[in-house]
C-alpha positions as CSV (number, residue, x, y, z in Angstrom):
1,X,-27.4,-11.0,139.1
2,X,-30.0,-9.7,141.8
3,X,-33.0,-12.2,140.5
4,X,-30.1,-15.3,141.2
5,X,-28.8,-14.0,144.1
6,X,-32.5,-14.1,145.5
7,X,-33.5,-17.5,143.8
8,X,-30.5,-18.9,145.4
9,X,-31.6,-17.7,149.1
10,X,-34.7,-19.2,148.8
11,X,-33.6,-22.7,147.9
12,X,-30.4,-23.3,149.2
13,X,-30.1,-21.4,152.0
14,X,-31.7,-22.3,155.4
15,X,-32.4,-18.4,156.2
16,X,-36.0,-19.3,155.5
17,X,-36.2,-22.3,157.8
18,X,-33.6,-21.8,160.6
19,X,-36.0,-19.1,162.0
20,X,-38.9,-21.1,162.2
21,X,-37.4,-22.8,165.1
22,X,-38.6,-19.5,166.8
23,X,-41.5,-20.4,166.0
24,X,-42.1,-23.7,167.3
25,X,-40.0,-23.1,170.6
26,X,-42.4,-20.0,171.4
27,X,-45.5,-20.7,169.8
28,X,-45.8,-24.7,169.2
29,X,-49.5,-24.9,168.2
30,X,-49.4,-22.2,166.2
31,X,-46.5,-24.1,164.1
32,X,-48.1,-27.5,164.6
33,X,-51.2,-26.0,163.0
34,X,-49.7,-24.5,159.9
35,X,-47.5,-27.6,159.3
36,X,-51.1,-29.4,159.2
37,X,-52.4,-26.9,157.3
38,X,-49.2,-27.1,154.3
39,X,-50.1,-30.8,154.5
40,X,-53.7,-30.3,153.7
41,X,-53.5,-27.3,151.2
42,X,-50.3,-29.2,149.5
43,X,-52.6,-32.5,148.7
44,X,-55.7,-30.8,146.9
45,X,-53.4,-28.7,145.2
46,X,-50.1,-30.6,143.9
47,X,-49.0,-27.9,141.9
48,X,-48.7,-25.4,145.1
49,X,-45.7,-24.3,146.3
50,X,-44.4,-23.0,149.6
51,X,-40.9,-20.5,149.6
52,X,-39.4,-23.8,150.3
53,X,-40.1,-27.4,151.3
54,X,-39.8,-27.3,154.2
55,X,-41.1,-23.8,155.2
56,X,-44.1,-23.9,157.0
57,X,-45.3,-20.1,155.8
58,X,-47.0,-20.0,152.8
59,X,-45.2,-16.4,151.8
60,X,-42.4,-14.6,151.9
61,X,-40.8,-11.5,150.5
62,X,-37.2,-9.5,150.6
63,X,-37.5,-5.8,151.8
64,X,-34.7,-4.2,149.7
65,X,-33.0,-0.9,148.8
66,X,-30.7,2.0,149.9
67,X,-31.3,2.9,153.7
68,X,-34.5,1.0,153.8
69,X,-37.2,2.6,155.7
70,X,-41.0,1.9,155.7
71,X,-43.9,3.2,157.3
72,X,-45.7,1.5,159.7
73,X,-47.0,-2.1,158.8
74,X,-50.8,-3.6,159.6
75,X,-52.9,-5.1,156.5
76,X,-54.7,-7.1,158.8
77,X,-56.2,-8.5,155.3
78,X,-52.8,-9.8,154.8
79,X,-52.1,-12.2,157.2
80,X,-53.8,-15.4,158.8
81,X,-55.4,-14.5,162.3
82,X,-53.6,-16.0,165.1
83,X,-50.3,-16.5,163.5
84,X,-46.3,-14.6,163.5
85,X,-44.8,-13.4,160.8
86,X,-40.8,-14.2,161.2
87,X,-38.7,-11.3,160.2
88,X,-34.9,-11.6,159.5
89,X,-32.4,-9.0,159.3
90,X,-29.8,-8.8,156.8
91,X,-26.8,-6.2,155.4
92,X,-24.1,-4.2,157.0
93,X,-24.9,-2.0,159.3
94,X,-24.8,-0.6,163.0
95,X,-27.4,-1.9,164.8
96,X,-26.7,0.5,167.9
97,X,-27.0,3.6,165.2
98,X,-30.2,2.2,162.7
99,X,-32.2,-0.5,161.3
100,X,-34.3,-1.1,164.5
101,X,-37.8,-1.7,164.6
102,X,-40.2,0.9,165.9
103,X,-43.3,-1.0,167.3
104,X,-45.5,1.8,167.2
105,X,-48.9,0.6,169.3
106,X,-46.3,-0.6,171.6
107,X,-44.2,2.3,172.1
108,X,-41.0,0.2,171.7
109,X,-38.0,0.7,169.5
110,X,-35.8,-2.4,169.9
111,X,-32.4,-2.8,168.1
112,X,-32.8,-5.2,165.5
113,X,-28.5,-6.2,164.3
114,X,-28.0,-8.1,161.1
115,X,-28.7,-12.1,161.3
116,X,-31.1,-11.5,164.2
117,X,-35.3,-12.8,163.6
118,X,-37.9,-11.9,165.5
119,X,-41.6,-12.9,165.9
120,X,-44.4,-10.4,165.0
121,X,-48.3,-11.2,165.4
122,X,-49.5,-11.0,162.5
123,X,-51.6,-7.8,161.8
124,X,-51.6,-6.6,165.6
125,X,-49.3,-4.6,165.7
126,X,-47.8,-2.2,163.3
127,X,-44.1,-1.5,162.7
128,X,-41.2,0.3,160.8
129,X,-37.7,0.4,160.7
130,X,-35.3,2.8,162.1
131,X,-32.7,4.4,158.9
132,X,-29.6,2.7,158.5
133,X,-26.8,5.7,158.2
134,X,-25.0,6.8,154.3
135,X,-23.3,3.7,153.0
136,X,-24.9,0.9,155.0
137,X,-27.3,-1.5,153.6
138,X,-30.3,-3.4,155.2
139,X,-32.4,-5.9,154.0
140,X,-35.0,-8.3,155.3
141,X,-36.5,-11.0,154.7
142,X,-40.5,-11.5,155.8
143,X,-42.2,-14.6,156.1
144,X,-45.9,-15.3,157.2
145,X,-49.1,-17.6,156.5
146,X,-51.1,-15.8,153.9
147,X,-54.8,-15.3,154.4
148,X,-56.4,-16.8,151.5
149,X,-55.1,-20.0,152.6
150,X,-57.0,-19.6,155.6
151,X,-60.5,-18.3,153.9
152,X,-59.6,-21.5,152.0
153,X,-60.0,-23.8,154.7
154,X,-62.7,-21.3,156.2
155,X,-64.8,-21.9,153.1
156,X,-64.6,-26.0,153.4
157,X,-61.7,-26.2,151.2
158,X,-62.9,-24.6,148.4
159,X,-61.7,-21.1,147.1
160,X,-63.8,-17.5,147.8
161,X,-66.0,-17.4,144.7
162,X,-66.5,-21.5,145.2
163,X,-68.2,-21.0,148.3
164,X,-70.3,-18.0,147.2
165,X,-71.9,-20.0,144.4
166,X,-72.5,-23.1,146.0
167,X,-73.2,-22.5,149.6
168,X,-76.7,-22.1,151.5
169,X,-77.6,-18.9,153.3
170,X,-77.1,-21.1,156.3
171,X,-73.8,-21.8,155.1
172,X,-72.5,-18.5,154.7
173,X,-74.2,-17.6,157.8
174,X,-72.0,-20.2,159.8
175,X,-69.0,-19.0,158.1
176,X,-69.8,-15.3,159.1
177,X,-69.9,-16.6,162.8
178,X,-67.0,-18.4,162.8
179,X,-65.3,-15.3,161.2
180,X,-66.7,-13.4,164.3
181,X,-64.8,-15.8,167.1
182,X,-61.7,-15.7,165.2
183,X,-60.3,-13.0,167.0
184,X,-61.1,-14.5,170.3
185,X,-59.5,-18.0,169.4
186,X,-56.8,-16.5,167.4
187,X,-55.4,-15.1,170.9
188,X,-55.6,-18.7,172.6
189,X,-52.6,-19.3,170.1
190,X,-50.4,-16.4,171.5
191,X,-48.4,-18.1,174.5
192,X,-47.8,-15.9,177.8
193,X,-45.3,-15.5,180.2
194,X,-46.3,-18.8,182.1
195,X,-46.2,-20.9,178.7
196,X,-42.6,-19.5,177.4
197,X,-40.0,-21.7,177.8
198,X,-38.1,-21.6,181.3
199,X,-34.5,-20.1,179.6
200,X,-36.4,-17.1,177.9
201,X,-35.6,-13.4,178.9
202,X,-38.2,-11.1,179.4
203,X,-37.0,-7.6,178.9
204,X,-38.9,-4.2,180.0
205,X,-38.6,-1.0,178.1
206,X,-36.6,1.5,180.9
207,X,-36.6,4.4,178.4
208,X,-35.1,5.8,175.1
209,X,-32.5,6.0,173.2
210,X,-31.8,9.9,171.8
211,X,-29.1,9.0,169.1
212,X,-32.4,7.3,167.2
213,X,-33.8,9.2,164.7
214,X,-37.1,8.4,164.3
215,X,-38.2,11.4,161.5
């Protein structure tokens, strides 16, 4: 019943592409650049598939199970450079009593109720979720732009162990450089406060919240 249940989100419901308009309100190169990208990838390889058609991220996974805590979150091998994952929460719970997010480089715990998404960099900054209390349920779902679609591209189209057997030393010397400015470009992508859109809300962090257990 579970496996259905989850096959059925992932086709037929538009959980994994309603959020993306996050995405391209907020960060519209960034989504105009991975929609080229699906295009690209999806024509050399016709038997490629994305969560969904019309999902732009090339991953995605459900977080499930009992009161569903994790510890922080960075594989910064994980994720393409310069891109958001979209996370969307699900379940019944109180937001105001668990299931937020801890943003732990930031120092933020933000309250995170069922149906909400947010936008994460991908592999910047690390994160966890807050317990939910006995008999609630949270769940999430996590979608991003994997990385080894971007060596992919990285490598001139061709896949990791392509490139090491066919390029030149100059080759893989250019590669190594461009890997070195990625980080650099990579922030170009992330808008700020100037480029948001004029209806968004910028809230500060004004203190804490003692009924949040963080242990």
């Amino acid at each position: 019943m579970e496996t259905v249940s989850l096959l059925w989100l992932c086709y037929c419901c538009p959980l994994f592409t309603v959020p993306q308009g996050l995405l391209q309100a907020y960060c519209g190169e960034t989504f105009t650049r991975l929609e080229a990208q699906k295009t690209t990838f999806l024509s050399y390889h016709e038997d490629a598939q994305y969560p969904t058609d019309a999902s732009i991220f090339s991953a995605a996974t459900f977080e499930s199970g009992g009161t569903h805590t994790a510890g922080p979150d960075r594989r910064l091998d994980h994720y393409q450079p310069g891109t958001w994952n979209i996370l969307t929460a699900l379940g019944i719970y109180a937001p105001v009593h668990g299931g937020h997010i801890v943003f732990w480089d930031l120092g933020l715990v933000v309250t995170f109720p069922p149906g909400c998404s947010i936008l994460i960099p991908a592999g910047v900054v690390r994160y966890s979720f807050v317990k939910v209390r006995e008999g609630e349920q949270r769940y999430s779902v996590l979608q991003w732009a994997g990385a080894g679609i971007a060596r992919w591209f990285d490598n001139g189209l061709r896949r990791d162990a392509e490139f090491a057997a066919e390029a030149t030393c100059l080759k893989h010397e250019q590669r190594e450089a461009r890997r070195h400015r990625a980080h650099e470009e990579a922030l170009d992508l992330f808008p700020i406060n100037g480029e948001l859109p004029e209806e968004t809300i910028i809230y500060e962090f004004l203190g804490t919240n003692p009924d949040i257990d963080l242990d």
